[in-house]
TIKOL-101052 format. One record per residue (C-alpha): x, y negated, z negated; residue in three letters. Coordinates in steps of 0.25 Angstrom, whole numbers, padded with zeros to 4 digits, always signed. Example, Ala and Ser with C-alpha at 12.3 -4.5 7.8 and 13.67 -1.06 7.14 Angstrom:
<recs>
+0049+0018-0031ALA+0055+0004-0029SER
</recs>
This chain:
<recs>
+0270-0242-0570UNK+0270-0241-0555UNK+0282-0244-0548UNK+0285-0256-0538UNK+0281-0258-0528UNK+0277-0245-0521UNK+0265-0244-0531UNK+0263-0257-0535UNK+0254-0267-0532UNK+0263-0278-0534UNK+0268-0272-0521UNK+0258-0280-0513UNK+0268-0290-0514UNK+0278-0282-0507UNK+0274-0283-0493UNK+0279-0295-0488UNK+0292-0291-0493UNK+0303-0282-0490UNK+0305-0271-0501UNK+0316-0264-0505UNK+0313-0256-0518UNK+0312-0241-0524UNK+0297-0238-0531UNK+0304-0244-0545UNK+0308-0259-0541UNK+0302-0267-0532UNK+0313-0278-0522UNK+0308-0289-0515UNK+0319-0292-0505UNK+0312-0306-0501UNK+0315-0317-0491UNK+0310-0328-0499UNK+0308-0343-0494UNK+0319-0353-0498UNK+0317-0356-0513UNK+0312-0370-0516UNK+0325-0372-0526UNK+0330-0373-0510UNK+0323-0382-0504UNK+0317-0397-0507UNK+0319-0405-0520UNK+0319-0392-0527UNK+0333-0389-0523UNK+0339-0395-0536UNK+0328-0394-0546UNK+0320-0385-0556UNK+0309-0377-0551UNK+0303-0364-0557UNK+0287-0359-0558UNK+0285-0356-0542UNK+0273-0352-0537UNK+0270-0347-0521UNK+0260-0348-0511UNK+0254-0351-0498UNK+0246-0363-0495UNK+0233-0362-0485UNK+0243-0366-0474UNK+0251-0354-0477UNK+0261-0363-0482UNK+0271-0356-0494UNK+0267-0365-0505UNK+0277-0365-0517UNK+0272-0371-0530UNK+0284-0374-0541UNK+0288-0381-0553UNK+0300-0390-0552UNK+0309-0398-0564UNK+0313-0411-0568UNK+0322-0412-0579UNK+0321-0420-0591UNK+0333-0418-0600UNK+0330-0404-0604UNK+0315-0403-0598UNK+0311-0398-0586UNK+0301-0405-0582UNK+0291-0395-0571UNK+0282-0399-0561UNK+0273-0394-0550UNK+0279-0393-0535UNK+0274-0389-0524UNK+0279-0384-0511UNK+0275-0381-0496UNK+0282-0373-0487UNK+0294-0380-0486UNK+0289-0394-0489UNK+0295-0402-0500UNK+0290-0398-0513UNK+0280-0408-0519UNK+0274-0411-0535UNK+0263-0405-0539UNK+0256-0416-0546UNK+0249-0413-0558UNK+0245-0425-0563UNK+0251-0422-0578UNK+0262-0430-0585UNK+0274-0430-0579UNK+0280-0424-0595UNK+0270-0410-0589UNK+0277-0397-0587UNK+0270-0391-0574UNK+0275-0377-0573UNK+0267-0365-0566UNK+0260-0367-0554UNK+0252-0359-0547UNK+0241-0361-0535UNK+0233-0356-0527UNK+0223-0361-0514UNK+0207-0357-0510UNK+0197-0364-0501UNK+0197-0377-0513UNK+0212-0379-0511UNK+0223-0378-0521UNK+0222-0373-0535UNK+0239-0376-0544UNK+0239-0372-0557UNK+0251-0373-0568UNK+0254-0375-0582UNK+0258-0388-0588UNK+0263-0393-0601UNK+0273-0400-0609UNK+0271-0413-0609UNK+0273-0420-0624UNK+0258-0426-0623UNK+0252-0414-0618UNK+0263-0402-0623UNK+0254-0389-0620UNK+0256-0380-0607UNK+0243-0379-0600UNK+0238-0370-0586UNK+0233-0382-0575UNK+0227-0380-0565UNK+0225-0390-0551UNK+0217-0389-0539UNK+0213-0398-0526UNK+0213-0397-0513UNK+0229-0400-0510UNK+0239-0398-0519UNK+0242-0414-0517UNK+0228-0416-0522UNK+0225-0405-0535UNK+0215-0409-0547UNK+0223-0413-0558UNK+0227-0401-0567UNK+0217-0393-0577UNK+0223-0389-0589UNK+0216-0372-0588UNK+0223-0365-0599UNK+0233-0370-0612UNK+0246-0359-0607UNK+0260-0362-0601UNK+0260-0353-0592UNK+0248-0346-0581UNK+0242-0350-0569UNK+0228-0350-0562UNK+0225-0341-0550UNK+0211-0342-0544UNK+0201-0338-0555UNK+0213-0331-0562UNK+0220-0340-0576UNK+0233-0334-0580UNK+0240-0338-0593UNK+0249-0335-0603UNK+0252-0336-0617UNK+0265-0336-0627UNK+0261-0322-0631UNK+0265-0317-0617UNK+0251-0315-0613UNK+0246-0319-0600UNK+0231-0321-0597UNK+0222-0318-0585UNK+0210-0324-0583UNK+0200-0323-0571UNK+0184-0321-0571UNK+0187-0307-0569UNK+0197-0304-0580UNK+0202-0310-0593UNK+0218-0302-0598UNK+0230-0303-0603UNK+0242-0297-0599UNK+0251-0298-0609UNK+0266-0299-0609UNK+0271-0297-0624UNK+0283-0304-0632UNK+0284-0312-0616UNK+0285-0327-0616UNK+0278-0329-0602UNK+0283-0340-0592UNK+0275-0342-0581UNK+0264-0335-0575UNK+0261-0334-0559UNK+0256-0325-0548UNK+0260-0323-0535UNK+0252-0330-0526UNK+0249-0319-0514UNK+0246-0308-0524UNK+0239-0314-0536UNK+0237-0303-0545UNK+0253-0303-0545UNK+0257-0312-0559UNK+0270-0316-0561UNK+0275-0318-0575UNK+0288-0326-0581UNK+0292-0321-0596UNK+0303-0319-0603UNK+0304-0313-0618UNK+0303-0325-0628UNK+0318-0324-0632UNK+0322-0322-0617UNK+0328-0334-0608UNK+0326-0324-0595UNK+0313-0322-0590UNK+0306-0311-0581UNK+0294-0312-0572UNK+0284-0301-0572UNK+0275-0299-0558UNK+0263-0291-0564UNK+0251-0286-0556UNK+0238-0290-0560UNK+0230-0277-0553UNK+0239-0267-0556UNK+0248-0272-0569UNK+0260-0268-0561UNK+0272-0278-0569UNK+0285-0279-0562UNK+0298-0289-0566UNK+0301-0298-0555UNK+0316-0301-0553UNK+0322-0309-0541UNK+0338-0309-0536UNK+0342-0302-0549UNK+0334-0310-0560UNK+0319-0309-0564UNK+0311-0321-0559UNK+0308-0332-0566UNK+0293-0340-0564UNK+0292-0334-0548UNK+0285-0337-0538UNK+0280-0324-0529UNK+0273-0324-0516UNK+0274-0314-0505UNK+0287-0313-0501UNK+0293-0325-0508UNK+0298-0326-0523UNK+0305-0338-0530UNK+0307-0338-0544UNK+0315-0349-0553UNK+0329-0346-0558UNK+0338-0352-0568UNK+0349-0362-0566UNK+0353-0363-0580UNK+0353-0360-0595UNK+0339-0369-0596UNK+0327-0360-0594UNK+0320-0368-0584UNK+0332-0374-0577UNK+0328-0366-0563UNK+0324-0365-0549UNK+0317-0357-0542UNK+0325-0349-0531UNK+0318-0339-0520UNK+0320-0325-0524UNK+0329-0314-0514UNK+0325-0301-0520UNK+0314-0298-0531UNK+0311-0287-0540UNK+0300-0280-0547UNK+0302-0272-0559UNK+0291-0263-0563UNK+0288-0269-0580UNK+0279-0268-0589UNK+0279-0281-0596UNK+0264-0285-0599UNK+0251-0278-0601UNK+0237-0280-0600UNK+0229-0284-0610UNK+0214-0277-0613UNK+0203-0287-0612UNK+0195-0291-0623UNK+0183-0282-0618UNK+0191-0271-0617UNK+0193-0261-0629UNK+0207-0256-0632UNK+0210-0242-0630UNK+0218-0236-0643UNK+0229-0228-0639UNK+0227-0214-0637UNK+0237-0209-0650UNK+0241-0195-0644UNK+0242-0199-0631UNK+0254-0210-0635UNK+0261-0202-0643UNK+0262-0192-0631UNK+0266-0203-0622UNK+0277-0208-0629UNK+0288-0199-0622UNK+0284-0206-0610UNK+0285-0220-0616UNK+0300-0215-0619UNK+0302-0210-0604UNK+0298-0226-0603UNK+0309-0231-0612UNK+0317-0221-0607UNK+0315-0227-0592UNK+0317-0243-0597UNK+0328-0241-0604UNK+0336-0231-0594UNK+0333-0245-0585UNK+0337-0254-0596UNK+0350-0246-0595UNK+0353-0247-0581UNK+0351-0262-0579UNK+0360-0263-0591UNK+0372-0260-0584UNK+0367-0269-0572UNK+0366-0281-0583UNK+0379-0278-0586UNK+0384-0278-0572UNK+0379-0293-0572UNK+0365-0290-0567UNK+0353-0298-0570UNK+0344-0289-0576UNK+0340-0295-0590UNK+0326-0294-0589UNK+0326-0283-0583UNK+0334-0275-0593UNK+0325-0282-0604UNK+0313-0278-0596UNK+0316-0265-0597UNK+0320-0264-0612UNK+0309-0270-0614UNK+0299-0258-0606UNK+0308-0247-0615UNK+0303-0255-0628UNK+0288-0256-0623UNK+0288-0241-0620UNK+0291-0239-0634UNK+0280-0240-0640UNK+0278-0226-0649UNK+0292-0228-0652UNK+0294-0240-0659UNK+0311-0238-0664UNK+0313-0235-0651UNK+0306-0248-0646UNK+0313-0257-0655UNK+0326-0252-0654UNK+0325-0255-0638UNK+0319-0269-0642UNK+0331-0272-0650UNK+0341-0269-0639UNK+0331-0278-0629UNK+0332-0289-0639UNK+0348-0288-0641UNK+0349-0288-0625UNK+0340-0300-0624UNK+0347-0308-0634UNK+0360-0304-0634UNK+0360-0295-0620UNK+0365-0283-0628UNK+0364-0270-0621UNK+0357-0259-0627UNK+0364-0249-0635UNK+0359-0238-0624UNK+0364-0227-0631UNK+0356-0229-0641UNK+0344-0233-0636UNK+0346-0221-0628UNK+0346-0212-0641UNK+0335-0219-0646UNK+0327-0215-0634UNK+0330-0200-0633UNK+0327-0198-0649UNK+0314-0203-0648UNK+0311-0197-0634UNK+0316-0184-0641UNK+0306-0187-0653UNK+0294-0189-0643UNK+0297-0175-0635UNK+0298-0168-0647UNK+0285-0172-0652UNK+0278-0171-0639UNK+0283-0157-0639UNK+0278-0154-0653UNK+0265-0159-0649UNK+0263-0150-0637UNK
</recs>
């Protein structure tokens, strides 16, 4: 996997921005506009699902999803923002007992083009892709129901969705996959506005409470973790220069606020793959040349799990690296593939760490390592 961002694409997205990084880790040290949590009547109230641009004028445009509570219900809707104007209701025309949640936009020469996703009102329960258009945002269509999904969004041609298996769809007139995210719960599904082909991806692991968000390149399938100030993002908004992202306030999941992010980082992952299209035949493996590569693979566990070590001793110091630690317990597992004991022993101290946030026995996981490195040396000796 290439390195960020000296051979990245992703590093396109660098060069408004002072870098401060080795080849490994990529660190946006960024001047971000005040926050919208800041400023306006969002100062003291729930907000999350940001979404960046610039209008026509060249004005920053900030689309958003604020709260109103309900007993235990958050109750989203659709805000919009310009410049530093007060933030205004997106009106939809849907009951007011709606979710809307999601948005993203974009502008050409017929005006302006919002889609979201909505759901959850008692007549109408099921979560559904809209989409608006019109000339102004005061004066949209009303809404188009495109696609039965909680989550995705619609770019140009381009429909994005996901599903509860953790797979999300791409659809243009010029391609039709999958990227597949396995055993992931998916959140919310954006882009960043000034480089398309960038998606941003919220998940978490169905019986995680934290969250991660992915930033995967679409041209290249270069994937990196996202992290501002310390924490992975959750929901962001990227554009340019400027990230803001929604943290939590409390022990309710979507009791949060979305805040401008200081300084951001990009860890290099490998959480989701591609998946072939139907037209195109699946390659059996060639056997010999898997068994030879297995040492390899083990340099791999070998490499996640020295890392999975280090930031262990930083959690312990009281730093905030859950999902990355996971992250990378989770790489050791996936590389494991020819050695299944191996592989399920590392899950079982990534579950235990997740539930219970027991710290791997490193001494044995160690020993488990090196005997079956040992086992793999020898045969590939016996076979030269």
């Amino acid at each position: 996997m290439v390195g960020w961002p000296a051979c990245n694409r992703l590093s396109e997205a660098l060069t408004a921005i002072t870098v401060t990084c080795d080849w490994k880790l990529g660190v946006l040290m960024l001047k971000p506009e005040e926050s919208p949590g800041q400023r306006g009547p969002m100062k003291d109230n729930n907000s999350h699902m940001p979404f960046l641009m610039v209008a026509p004028t060249g004005e920053r445009v900030l689309f958003f999803c604020q709260a109103e509570r309900r007993d235990s219900v958050f109750l989203w809707k659709l805000f919009v923002q310009y410049g530093i104007e007060e933030p205004f209701r997106l009106q939809t025309g849907l009951s007011e007992s709606t979710i809307e949640c999601s948005p993203t936009a974009w502008y050409d020469d017929t005006g302006w083009h919002v889609s979201f996703v909505a759901g959850g009102d008692p007549v109408h329960p099921a979560y559904h892709l809209y989409r608006m258009d019109g000339v102004s945002l005061q004066h949209l269509s009303p809404p188009v129901a495109m696609k039965l999904t909680r989550t995705g969004f619609i770019d140009h041609r381009r429909i994005v969705s996901g599903d509860k298996l953790g797979n999300v769809h791409i659809s243009s007139p010029e391609s039709d996959f999958v990227l597949e995210f396995p055993r992931m719960e998916l959140l919310r599904l954006s882009y960043k506005a000034d480089m398309p082909h960038i998606l941003l991806v919220t998940c978490r692991w169905p019986e995680e409470d934290t969250a991660c968000t992915v930033a995967y390149d679409l041209e290249t399938a270069d994937q990196q973790f996202v992290e501002a100030d310390g924490e992975s993002v959750y929901k962001p908004a990227w554009f340019r220069d400027e990230m803001l992202h929604a943290v939590r306030l409390s022990q309710e999941f979507e009791d949060r606020r979305i805040v401008a992010a200081n300084q951001v980082v990009f860890i290099p992952c490998q959480m989701a793959s591609v998946r072939p299209v139907a037209d195109q035949p699946i390659m059996l493996p060639d056997i010999e040349k898997t068994d030879r590569s297995r040492l390899s693979d083990l340099l791999g566990v070998e490499k996640h799990l020295g890392a999975a070590f280090a930031l262990s001793s930083e959690i312990l110091g009281g730093h905030a690296y859950r999902m990355r630690f996971v992250g990378h317990l989770h790489e050791a597992e996936e590389e494991c593939q020819g050695h299944p004991s191996l592989g399920l022993l590392i899950r079982q101290f990534r579950k235990a760490y997740q539930t219970n946030r027991t710290i791997p026995d490193w001494n044995r996981l160690a020993n488990a390592l090196y005997k079956v490195m040992d086992e793999s040396q020898a045969i590939t000796m016996n076979e030269k």
